[in-house]
TORKOL-4160 file (C-alpha; in steps of 0.2 Angstrom, whole numbers, padded with zeros to 4 digits, m for minus):
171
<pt num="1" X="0044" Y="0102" Z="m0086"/>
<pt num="2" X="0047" Y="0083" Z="m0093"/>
<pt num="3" X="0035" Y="0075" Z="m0101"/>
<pt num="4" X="0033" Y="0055" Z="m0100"/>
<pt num="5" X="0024" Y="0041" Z="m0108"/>
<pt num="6" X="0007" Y="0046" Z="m0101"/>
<pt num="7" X="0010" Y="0062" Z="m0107"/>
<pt num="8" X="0010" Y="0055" Z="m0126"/>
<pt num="9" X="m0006" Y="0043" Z="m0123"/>
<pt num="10" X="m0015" Y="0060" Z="m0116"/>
<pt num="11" X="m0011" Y="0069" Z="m0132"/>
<pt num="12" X="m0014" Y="0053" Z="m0144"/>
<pt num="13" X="m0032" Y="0053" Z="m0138"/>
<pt num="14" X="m0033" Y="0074" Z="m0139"/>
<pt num="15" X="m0026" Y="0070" Z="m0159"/>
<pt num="16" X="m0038" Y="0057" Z="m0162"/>
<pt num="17" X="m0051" Y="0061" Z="m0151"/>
<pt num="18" X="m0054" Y="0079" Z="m0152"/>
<pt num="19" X="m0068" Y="0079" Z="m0141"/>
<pt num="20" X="m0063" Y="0066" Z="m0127"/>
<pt num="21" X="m0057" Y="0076" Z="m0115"/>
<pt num="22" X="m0043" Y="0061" Z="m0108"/>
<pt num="23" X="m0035" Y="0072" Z="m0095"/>
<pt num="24" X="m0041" Y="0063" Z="m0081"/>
<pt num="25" X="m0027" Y="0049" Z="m0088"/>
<pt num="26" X="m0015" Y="0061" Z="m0083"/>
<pt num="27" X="m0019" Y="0057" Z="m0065"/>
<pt num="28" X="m0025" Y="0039" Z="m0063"/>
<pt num="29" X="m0013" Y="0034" Z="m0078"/>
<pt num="30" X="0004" Y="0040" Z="m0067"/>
<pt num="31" X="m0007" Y="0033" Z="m0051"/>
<pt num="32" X="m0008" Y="0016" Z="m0058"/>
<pt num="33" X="0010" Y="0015" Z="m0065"/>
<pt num="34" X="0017" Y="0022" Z="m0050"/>
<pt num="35" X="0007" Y="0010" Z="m0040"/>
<pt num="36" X="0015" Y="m0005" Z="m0053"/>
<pt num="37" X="0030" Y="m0001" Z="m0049"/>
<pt num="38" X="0033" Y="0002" Z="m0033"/>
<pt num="39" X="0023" Y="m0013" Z="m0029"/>
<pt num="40" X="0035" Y="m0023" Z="m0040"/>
<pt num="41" X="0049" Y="m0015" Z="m0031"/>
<pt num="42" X="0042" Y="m0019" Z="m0015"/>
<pt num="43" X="0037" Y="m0038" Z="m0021"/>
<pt num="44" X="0055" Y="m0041" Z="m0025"/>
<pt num="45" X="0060" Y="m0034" Z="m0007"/>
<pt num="46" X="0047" Y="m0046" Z="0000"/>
<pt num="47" X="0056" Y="m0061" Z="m0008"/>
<pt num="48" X="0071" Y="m0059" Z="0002"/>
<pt num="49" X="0060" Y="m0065" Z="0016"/>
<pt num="50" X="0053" Y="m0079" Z="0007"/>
<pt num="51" X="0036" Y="m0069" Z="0006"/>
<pt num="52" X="0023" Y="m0061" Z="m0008"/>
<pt num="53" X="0013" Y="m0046" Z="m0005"/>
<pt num="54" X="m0003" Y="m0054" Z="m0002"/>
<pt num="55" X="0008" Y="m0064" Z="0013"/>
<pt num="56" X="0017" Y="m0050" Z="0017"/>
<pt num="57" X="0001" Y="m0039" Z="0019"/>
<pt num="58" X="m0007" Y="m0054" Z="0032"/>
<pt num="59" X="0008" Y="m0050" Z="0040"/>
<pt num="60" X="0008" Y="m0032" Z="0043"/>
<pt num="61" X="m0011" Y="m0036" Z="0047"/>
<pt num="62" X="m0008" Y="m0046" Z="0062"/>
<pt num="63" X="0006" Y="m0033" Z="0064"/>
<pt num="64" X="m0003" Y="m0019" Z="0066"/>
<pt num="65" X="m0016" Y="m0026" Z="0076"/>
<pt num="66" X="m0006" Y="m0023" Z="0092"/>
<pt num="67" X="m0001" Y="m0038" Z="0105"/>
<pt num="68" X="m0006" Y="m0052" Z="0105"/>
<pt num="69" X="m0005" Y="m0048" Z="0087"/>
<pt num="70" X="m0020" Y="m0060" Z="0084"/>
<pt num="71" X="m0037" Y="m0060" Z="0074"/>
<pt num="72" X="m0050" Y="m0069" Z="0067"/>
<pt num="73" X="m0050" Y="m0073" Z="0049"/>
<pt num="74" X="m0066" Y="m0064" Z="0046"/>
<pt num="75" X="m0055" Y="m0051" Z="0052"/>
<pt num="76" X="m0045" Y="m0054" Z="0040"/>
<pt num="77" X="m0053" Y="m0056" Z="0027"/>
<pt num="78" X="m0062" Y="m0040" Z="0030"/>
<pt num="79" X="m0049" Y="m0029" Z="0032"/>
<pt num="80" X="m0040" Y="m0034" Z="0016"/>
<pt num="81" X="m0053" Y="m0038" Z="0004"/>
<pt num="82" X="m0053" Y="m0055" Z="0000"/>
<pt num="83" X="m0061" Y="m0069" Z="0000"/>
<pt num="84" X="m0062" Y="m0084" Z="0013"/>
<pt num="85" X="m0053" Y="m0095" Z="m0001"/>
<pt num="86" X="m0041" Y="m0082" Z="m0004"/>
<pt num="87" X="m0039" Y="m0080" Z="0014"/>
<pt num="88" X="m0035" Y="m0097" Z="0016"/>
<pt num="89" X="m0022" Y="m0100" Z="0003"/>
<pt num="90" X="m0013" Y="m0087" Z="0010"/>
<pt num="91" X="m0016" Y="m0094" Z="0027"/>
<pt num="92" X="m0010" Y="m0112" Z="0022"/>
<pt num="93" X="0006" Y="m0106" Z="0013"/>
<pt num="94" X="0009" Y="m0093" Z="0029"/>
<pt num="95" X="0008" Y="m0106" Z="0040"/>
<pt num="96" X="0019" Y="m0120" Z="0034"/>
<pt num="97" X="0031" Y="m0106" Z="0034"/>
<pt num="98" X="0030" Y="m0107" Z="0053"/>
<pt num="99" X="0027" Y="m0087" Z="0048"/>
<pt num="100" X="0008" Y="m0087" Z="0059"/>
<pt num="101" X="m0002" Y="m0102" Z="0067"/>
<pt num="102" X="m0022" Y="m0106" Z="0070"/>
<pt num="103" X="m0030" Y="m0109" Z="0086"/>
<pt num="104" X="m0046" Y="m0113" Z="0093"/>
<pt num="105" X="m0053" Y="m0097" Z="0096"/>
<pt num="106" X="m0055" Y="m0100" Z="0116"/>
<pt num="107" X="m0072" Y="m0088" Z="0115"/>
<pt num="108" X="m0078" Y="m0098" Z="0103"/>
<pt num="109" X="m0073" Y="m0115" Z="0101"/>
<pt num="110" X="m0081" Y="m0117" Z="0083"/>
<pt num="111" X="m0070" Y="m0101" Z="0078"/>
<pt num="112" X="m0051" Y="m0098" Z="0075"/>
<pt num="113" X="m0041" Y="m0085" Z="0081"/>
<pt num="114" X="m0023" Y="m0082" Z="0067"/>
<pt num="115" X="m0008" Y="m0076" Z="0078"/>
<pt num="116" X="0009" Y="m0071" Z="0073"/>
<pt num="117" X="0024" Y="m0082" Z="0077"/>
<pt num="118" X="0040" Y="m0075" Z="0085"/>
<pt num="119" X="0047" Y="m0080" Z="0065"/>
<pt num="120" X="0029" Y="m0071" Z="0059"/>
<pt num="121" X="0034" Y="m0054" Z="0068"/>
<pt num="122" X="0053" Y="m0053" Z="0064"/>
<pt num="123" X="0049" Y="m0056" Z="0047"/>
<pt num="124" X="0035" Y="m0043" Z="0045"/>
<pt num="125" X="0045" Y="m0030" Z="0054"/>
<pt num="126" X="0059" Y="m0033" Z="0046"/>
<pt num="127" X="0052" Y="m0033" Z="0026"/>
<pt num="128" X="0041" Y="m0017" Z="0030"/>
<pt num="129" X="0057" Y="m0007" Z="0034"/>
<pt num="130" X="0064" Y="m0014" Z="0020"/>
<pt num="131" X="0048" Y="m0011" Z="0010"/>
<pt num="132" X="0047" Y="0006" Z="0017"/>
<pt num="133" X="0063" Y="0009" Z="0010"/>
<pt num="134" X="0060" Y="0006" Z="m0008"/>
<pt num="135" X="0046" Y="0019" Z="m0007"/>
<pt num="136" X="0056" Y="0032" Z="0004"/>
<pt num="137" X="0068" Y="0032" Z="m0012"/>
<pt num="138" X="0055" Y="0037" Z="m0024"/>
<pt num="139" X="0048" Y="0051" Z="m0011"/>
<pt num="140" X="0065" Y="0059" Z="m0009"/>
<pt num="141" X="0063" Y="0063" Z="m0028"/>
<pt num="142" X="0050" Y="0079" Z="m0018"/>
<pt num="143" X="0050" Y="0089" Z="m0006"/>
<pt num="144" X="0044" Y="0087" Z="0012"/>
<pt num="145" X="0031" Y="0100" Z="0008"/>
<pt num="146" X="0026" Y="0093" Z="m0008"/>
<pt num="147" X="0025" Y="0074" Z="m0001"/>
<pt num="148" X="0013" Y="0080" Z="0012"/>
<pt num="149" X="0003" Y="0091" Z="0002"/>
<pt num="150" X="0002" Y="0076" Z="m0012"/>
<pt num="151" X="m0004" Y="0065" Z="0004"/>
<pt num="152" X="m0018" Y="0078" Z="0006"/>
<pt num="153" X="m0024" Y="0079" Z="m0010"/>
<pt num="154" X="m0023" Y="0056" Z="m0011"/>
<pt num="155" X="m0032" Y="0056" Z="0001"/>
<pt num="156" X="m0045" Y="0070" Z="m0005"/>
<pt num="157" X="m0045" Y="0059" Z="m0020"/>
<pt num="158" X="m0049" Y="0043" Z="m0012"/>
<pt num="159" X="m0062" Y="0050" Z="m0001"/>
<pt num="160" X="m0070" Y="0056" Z="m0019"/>
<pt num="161" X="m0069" Y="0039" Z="m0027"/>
<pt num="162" X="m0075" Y="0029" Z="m0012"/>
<pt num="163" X="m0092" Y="0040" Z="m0012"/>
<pt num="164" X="m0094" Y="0037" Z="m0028"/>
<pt num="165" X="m0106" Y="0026" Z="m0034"/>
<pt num="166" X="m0101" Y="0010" Z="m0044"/>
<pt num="167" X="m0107" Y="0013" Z="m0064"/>
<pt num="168" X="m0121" Y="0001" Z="m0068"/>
<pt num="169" X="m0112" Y="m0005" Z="m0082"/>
<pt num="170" X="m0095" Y="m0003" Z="m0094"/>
<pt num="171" X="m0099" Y="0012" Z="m0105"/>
């Protein structure tokens, strides 16, 4: 089998570090550079649209959401992490590019409601192909089997580190 760069960091520390025990960075450091980049990959995709991944992933939430492909921007917010300024820049910037617009929520007139435009939806649909794309490429590199049994144990994974609590501090 190959080895690659994380290879040679994991056997740096086993040389220096006799009693480290650094193969966890055999995992998360191939997670985090595989995640790098294809998210670059997919960032340079998005830019054909005139879009960033933070915009794009609005996008795909609004999407996803199913018609009227309209929600709150607590909803937003909540459903990818950011804050309400964060929320808003990307708002702004999505909105001048006649990509979503803001209403009066009609429930509840003191609260907005962030819909799609028809631009919104062609564009989202459009740039996740295309972004699908770029990480159908690196799949193709295994297997069908191999590609669902490596969704299995992701998500095994995730499920681990989301039960997990937070350390207290660094160290």
């Amino acid at each position: 089998m190959a080895t690659d760069d994380v290879d040679l960091i994991v056997e740096q520390w086993r040389r220096e570090r006799a009693g480290m025990r650094p193969e966890p960075m055999a995992v998360f450091g191939r997670i985090y550079r595989l995640a790098r980049l294809v998210g670059d990959r997919q960032e340079k995709v998005y830019a054909g649209w005139g879009i960033g991944r933070g915009e794009f992933d609005v996008l795909a939430a609004l999407r996803r959401s199913g018609p009227p492909y309209t929600l709150a921007p607590k909803a937003l917010t909540a459903s990818l992490m950011l804050t309400s300024g964060g929320m808003t820049g990307r708002l702004d910037r999505l909105e001048r590019a006649g990509l979503v617009r803001r209403a009066p929520d009609p429930a509840d007139r003191r609260a907005l409601r962030v819909s799609l435009t028809d631009e919104g939806r062609r564009v989202v649909e459009e740039s996740a192909e295309a972004g699908l794309e770029v990480q159908r490429r690196i799949l193709d590199a295994l297997p069908p089997a191999d590609r669902d049994r490596l969704a299995d144990l992701l998500r095994d994974l995730l499920a681990a580190a989301e039960a997990e609590p937070p350390p207290d501090r660094a160290g």
